[in-house]
MIFI-744657 format. One record per residue: residue number from 1; x, y, z of N, C-alpha, C, CB in turn. Coordinates in Angstrom, 3 decimals, padded with zeros to 6 digits, always signed. Atoms other than C-alpha are relative to their C-alpha. Glycine has a CB too. Layout:
<pts>
[pt NUM,[X,Y,Z],[X,Y,Z],[X,Y,Z],[X,Y,Z]]
...
</pts>
This chain:
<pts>
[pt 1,[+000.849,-001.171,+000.000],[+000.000,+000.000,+000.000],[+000.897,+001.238,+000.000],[-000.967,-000.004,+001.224]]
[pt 2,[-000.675,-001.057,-000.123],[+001.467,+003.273,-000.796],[-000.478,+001.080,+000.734],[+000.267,+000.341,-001.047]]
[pt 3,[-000.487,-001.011,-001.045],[+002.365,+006.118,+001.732],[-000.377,+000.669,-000.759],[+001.335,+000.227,+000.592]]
[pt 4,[+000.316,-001.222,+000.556],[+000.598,+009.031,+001.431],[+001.118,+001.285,+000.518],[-001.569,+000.266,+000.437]]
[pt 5,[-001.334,-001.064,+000.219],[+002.579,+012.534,+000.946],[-000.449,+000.425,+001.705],[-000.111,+001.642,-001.654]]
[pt 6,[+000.540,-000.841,-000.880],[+002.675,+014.464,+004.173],[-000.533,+001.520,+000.096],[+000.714,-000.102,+000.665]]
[pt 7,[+001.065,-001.273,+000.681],[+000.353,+017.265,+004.533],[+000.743,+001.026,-000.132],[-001.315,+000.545,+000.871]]
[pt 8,[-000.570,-001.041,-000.036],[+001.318,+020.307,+003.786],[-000.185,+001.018,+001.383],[-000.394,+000.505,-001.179]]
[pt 9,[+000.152,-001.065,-001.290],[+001.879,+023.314,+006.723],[-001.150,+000.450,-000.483],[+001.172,+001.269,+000.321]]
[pt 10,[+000.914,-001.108,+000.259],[-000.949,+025.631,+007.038],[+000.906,+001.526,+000.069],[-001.284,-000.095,+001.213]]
[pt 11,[-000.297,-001.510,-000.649],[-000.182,+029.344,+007.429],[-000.414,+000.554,+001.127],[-000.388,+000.909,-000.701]]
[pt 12,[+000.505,+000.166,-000.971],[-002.165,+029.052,+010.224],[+001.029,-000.587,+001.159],[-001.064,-000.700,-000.349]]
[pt 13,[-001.427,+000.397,-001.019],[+000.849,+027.141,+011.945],[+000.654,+001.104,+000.695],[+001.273,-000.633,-000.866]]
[pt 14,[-000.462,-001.293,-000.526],[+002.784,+030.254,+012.404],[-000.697,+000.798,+000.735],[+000.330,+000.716,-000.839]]
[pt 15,[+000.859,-000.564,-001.144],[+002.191,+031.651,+015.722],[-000.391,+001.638,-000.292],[+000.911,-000.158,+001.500]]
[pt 16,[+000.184,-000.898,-000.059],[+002.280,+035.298,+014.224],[-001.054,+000.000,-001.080],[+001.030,+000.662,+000.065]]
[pt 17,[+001.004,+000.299,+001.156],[+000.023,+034.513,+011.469],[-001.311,-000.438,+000.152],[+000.461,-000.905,-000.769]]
[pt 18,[+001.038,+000.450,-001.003],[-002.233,+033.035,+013.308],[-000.833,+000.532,+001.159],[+000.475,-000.759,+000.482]]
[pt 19,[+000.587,-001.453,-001.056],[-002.548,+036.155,+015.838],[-000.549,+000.760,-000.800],[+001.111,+001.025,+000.828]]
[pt 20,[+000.510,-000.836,+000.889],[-002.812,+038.117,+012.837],[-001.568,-000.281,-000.776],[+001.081,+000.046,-000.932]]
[pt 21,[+001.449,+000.734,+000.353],[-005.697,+036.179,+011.877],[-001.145,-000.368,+000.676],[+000.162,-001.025,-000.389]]
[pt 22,[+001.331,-000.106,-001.093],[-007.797,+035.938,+014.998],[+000.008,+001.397,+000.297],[+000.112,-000.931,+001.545]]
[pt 23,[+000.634,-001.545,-000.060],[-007.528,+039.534,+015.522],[-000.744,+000.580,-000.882],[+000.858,+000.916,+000.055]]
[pt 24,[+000.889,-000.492,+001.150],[-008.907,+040.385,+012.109],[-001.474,-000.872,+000.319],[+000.784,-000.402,-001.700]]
[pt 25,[+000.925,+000.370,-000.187],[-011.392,+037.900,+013.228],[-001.153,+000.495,+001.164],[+000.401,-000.980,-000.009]]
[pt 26,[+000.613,-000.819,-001.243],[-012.237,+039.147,+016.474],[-000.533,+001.634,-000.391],[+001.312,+000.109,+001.247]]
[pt 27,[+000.444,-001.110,+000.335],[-012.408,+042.481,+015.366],[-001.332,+000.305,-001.071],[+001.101,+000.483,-000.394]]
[pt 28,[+001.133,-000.063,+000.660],[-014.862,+041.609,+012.608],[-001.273,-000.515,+000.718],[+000.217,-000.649,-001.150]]
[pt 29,[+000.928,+000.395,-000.972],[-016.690,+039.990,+015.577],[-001.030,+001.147,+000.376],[+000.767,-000.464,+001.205]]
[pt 30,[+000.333,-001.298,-000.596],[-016.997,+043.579,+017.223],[-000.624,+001.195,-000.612],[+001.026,+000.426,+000.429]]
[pt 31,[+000.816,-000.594,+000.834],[-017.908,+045.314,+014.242],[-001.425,-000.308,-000.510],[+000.633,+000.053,-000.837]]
[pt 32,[+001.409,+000.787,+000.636],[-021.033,+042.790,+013.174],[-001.078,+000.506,+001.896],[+000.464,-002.677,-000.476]]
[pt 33,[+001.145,+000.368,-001.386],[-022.032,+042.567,+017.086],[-000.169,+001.810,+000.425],[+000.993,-001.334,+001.801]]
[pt 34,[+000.591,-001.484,-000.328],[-022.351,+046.838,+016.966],[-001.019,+000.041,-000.916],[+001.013,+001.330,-000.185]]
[pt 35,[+001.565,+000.158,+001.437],[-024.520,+046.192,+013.484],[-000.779,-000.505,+000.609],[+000.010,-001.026,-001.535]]
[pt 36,[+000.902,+000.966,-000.941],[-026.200,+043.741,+015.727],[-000.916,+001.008,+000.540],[+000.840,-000.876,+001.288]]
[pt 37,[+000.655,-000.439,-001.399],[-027.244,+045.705,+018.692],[-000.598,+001.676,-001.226],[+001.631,+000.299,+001.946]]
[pt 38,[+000.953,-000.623,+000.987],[-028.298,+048.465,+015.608],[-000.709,-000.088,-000.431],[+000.050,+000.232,-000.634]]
[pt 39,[+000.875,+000.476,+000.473],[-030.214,+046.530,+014.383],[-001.231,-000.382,+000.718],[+000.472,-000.768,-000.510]]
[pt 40,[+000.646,-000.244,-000.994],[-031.967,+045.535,+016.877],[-000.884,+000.713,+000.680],[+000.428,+000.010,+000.340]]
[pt 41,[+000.523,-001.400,-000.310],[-032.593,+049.049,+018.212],[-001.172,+000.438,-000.685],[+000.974,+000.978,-000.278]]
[pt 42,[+001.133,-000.041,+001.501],[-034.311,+049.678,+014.505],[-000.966,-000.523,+000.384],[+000.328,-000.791,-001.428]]
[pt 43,[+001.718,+000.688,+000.079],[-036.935,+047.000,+014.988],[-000.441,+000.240,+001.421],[-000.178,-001.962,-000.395]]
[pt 44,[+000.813,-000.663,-001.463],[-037.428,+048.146,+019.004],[-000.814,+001.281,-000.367],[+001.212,+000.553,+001.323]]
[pt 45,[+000.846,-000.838,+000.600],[-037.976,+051.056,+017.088],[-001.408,+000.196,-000.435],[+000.425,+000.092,-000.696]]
[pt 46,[+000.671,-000.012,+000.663],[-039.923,+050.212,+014.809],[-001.718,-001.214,+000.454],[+001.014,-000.178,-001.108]]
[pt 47,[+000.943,+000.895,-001.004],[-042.228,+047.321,+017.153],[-001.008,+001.424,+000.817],[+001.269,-001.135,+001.437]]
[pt 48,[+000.342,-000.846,-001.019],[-042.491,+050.198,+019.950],[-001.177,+000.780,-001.366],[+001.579,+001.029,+000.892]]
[pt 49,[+000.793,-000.575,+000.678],[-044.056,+052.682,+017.077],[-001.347,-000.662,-000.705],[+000.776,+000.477,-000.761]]
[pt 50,[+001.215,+001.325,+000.292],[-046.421,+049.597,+015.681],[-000.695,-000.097,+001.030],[+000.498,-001.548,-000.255]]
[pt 51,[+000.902,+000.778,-000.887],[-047.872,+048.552,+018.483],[+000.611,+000.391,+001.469],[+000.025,-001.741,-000.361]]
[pt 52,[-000.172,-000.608,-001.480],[-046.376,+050.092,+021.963],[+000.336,-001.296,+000.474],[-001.369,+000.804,+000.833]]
[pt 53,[-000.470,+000.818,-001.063],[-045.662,+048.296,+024.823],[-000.822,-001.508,+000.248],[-000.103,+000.927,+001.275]]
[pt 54,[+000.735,+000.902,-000.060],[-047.543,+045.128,+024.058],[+000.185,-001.089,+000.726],[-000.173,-000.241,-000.923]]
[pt 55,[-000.323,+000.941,-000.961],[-045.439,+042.342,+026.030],[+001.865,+000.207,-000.080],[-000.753,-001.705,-000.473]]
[pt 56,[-001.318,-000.311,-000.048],[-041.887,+042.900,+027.069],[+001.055,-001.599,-000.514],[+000.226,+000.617,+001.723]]
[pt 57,[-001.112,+001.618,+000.416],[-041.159,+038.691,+026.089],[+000.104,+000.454,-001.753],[-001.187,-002.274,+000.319]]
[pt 58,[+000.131,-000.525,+001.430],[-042.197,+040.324,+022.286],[+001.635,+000.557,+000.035],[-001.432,+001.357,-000.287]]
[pt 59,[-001.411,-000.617,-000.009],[-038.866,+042.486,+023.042],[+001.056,-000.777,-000.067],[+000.252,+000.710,+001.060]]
[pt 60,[-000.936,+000.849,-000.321],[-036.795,+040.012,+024.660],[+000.108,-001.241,-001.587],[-000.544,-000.699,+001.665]]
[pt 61,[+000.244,+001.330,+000.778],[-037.795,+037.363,+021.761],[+000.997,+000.609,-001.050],[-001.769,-000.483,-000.560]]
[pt 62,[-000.821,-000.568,+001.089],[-036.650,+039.906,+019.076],[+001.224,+000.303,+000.614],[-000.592,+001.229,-000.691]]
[pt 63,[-001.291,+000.214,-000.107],[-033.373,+040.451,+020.814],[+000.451,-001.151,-000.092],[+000.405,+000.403,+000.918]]
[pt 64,[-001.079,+001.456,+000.422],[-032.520,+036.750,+021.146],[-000.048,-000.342,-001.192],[-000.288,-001.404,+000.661]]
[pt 65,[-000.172,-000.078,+001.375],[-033.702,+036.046,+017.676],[+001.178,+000.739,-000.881],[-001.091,+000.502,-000.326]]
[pt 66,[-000.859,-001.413,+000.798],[-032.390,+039.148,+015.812],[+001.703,-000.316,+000.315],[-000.546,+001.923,+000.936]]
[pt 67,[-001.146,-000.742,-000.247],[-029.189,+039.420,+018.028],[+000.971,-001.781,-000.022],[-000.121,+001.230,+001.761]]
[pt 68,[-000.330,+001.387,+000.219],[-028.487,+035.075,+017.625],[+000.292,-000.529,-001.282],[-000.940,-000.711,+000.434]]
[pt 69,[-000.215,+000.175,+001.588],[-028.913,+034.445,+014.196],[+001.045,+001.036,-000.597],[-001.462,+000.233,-000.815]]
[pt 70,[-000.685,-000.434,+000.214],[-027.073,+037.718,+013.092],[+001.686,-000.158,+000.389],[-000.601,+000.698,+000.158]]
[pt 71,[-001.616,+000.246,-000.825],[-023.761,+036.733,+015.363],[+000.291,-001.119,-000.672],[+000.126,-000.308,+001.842]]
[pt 72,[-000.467,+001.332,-000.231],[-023.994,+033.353,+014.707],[+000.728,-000.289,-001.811],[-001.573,-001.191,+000.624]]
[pt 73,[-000.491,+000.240,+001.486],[-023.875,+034.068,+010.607],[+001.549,+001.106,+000.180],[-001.492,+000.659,-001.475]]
[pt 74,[-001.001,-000.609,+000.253],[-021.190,+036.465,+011.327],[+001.548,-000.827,+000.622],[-000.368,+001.385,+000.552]]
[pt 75,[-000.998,+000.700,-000.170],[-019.036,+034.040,+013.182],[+000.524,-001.057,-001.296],[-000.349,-000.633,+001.199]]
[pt 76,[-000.066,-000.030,+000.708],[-019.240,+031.910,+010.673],[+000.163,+000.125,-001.649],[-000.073,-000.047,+000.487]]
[pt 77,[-000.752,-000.720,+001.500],[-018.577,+033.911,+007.569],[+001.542,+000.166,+001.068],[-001.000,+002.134,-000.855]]
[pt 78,[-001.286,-000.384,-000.631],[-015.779,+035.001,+009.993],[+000.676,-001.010,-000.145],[+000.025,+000.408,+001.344]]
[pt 79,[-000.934,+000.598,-000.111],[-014.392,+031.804,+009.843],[+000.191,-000.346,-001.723],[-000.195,-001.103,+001.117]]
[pt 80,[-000.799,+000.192,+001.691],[-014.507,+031.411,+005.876],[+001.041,+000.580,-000.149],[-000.698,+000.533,-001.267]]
[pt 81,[-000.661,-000.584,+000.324],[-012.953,+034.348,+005.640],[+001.456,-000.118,+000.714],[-000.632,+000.946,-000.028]]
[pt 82,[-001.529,+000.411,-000.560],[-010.118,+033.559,+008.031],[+000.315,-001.322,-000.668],[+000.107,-000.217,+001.782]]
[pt 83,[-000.956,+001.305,+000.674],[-009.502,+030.188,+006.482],[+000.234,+000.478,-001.645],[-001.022,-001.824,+000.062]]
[pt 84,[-000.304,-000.804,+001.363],[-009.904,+032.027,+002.825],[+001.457,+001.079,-000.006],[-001.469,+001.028,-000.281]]
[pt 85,[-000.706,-001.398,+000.285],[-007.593,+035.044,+003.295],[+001.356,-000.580,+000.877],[-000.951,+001.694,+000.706]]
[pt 86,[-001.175,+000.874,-000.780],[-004.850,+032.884,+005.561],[+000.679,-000.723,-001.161],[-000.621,-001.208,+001.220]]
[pt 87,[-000.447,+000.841,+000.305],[-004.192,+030.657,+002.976],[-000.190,-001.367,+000.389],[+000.790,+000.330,+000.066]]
[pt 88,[+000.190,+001.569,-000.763],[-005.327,+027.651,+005.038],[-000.495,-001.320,-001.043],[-001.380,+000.158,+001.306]]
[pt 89,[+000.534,+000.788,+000.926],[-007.844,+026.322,+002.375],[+000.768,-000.441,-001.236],[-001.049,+000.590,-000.347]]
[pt 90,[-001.117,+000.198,+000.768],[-004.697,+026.236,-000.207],[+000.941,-001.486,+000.028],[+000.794,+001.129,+000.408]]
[pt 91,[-000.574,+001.110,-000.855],[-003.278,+023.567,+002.269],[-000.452,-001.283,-000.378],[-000.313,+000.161,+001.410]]
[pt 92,[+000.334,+001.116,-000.231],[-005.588,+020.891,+001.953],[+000.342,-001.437,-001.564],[-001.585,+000.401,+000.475]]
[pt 93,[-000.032,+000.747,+001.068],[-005.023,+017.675,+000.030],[-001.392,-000.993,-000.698],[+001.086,-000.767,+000.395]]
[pt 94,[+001.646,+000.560,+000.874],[-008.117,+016.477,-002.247],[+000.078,-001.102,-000.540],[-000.593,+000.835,-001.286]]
[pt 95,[-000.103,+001.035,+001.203],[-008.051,+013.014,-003.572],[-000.468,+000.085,-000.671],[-000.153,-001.002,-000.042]]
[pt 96,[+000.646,-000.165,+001.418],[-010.365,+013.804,-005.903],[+000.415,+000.825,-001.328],[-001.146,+000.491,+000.264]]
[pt 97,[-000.637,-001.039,+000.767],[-008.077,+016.450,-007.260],[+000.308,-000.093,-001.203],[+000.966,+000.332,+000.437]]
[pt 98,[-001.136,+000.611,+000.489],[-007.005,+015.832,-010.698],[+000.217,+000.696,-001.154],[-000.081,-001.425,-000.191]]
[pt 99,[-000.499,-000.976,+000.649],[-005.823,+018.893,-011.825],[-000.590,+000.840,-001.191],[+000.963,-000.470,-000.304]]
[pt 100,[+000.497,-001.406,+001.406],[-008.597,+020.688,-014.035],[-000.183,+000.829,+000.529],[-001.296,+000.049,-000.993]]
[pt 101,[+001.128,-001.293,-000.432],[-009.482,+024.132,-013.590],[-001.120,+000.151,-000.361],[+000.275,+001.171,-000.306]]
[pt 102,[+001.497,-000.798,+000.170],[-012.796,+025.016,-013.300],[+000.037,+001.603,+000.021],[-001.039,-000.429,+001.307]]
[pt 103,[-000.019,-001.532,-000.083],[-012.726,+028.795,-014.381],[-001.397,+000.184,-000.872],[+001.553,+000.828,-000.730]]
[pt 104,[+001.369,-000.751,+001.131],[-016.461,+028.659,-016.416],[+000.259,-000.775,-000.988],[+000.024,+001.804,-000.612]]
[pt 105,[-000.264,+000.724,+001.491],[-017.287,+027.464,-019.885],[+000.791,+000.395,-000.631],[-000.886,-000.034,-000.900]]
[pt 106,[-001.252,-000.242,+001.236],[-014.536,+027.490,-022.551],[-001.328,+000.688,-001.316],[+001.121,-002.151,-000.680]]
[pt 107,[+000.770,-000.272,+000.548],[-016.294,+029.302,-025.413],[+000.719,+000.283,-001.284],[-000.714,+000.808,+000.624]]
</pts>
């Protein structure tokens, strides 16, 4: 049975590369979770002017909603983009690989 190659490093390995890359992450954390709590605000806004003070779980519901889903897609894109823009996804080995490009139809 033949020995497979060994994997390649990530860029992610490197401990400064790797700081550099959770801070950009974190920070895009901090920026989504101020859009968040903006957002938010908007539809308190916009609830309160609809319909007033109708039940304060109505409030609470739209913050956990609203302020759960929005984080949770931003962590996630957060992590494409850190494994995209690192180089990480470059790393991996595909057996299925076998060397065409897919760039679109040839025409």
């Amino acid at each position: 049975m033949p020995r497979s190659p060994a994997p390649r490093p990530s860029p992610l390995d490197d401990p400064r590369n790797a700081a550099h890359a959770w801070s950009r992450y974190r920070s895009l954390l901090r920026g989504m979770a101020a859009a968040t709590l903006a957002t938010i605000f908007g539809v308190w806004v916009y609830l309160w002017n609809q319909f007033g003070l109708v039940s304060i779980h109505l409030y609470i519901a739209t913050f956990l909603g609203i302020g759960l889903t929005m984080m949770l897609m931003a962590a996630l894109m957060g992590l494409v983009f850190l494994s995209s823009g690192t180089g990480h996804d470059e790393t991996i080995d595909d057996p299925l690989d076998d060397g065409i490009e897919w760039g679109g139809p040839e025409i």
